[in-house]
N, C-alpha and C positions, 0 to 999 in steps of 0.2 A: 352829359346825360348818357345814359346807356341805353336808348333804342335806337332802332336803326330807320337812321333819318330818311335813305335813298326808299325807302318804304312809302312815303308819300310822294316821291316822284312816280314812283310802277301805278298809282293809284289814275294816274293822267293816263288819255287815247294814248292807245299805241299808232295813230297813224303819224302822228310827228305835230311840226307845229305848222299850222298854216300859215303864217305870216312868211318864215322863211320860205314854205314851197311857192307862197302867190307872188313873192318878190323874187324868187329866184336866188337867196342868198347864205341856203345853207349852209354852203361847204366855206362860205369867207370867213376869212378871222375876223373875232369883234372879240368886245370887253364889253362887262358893263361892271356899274358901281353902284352898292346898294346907301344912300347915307339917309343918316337919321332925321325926319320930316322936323323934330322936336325936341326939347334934351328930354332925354331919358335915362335907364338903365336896361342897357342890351343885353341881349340875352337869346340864347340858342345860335348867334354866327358859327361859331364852331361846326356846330349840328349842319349849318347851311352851307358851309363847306362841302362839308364831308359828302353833300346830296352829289357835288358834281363831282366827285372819285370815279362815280363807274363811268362815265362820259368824258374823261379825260381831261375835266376845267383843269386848267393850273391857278392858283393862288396869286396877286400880283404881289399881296403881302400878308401876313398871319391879319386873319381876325380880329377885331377889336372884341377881347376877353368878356365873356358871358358874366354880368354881374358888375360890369364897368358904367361909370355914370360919362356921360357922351353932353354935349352941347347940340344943338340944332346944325345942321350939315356935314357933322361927323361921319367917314367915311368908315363904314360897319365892315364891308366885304365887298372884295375886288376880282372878279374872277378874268379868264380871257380862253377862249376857245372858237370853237367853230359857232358859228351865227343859231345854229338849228339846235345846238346843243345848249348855250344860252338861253335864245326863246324858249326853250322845251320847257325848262327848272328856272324860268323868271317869277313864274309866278308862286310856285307852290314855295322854294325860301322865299322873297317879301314875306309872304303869307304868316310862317313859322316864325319870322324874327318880328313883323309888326303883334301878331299877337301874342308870345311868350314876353316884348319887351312891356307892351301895355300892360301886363299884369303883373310883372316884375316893377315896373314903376311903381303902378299903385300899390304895390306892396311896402316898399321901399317906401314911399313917403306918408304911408300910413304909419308903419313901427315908427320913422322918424320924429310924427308927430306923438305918439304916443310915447317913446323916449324921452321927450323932451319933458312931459309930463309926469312920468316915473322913470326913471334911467333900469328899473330892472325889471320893467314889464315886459312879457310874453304877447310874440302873436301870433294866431294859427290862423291860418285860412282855409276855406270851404275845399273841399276833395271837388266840388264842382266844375266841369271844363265840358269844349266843344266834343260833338264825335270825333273820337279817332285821339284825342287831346290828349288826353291824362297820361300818358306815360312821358309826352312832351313835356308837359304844362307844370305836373308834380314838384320840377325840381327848381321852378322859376324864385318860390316864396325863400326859399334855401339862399339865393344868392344873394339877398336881406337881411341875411342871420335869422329871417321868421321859419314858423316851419307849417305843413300841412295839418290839418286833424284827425287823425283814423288812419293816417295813409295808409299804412303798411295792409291792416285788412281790406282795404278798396283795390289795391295795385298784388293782392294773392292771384288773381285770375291772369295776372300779365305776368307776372313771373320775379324770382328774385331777384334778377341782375336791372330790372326794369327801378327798382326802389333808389331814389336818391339819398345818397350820406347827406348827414347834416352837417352845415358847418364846424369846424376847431371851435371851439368853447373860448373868449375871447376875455 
């Protein structure tokens, strides 16, 4: 997707994380690992990567690919850095990857079922998302093969590079 994910981290207190200042364990190395509570189809890790670039996370290994169907305890995103830096962006990616995958599921097993009932039926779904969402959210129905309705005029105020492509025509 083409917004800029580290956007919703600036969005969090700038005084840091409490947990690390009340335990004292900013500056330790830790990891943490985000996996999937259920199977799904994940969606935006990439994006939740990308949050800890300006904090220095490192990667313990790519992403499991936006649009990937996952079994329950699938390991989504692995990161490892300093403790304060972790806490800080714990919660806002969960955040981004629980809700971009819940609706990329349900997207996904809605065309699924509607596929299976006409193999060349269309599905669009509602421009409708949380605040701050929609340039997130947009491009979740896309990794479905479904697509948005209206997008492009709803996502004019956010800008071109914000529009997700549609999938390869299959």
């Amino acid at each position: 997707m083409r917004h800029k994910p580290a956007g919703l981290a600036r969005r969090r207190p700038r005084l840091g994380d409490a947990t690390s200042w009340g335990l004292a364990i900013g500056e330790a190395p830790a990891r943490i690992k985000f996996r999937a509570r259920a199977a799904q189809v994940a969606c935006c890790t990439e994006d939740a990567a990308q949050m800890g670039v300006p904090r220095k996370l490192k990667l313990e290994h790519p992403p499991v690919g936006s649009g990937t169907r996952v079994e329950a305890g699938t390991c989504l995103l692995a990161l490892s850095g300093r403790a304060a830096d972790l806490h800080y962006l714990w919660k806002p990616e969960q955040t981004l990857m629980e809700y971009a995958a819940g609706i990329t599921t349900a997207t996904a097993d809605l065309a699924q079922a509607a596929r299976r009932a006409n193999p060349h039926v269309s599905v669009a779904c509602t421009r409708k998302s949380f605040p701050g969402g929609k340039a997130i959210l947009a491009g979740a129905p896309y990794r479905t093969g479904s697509a948005c309705r209206r997008l492009c005029w709803s996502l004019r105020s956010i800008g071109p590079s914000s529009v997700p492509r549609p999938p390869p025509k299959r």
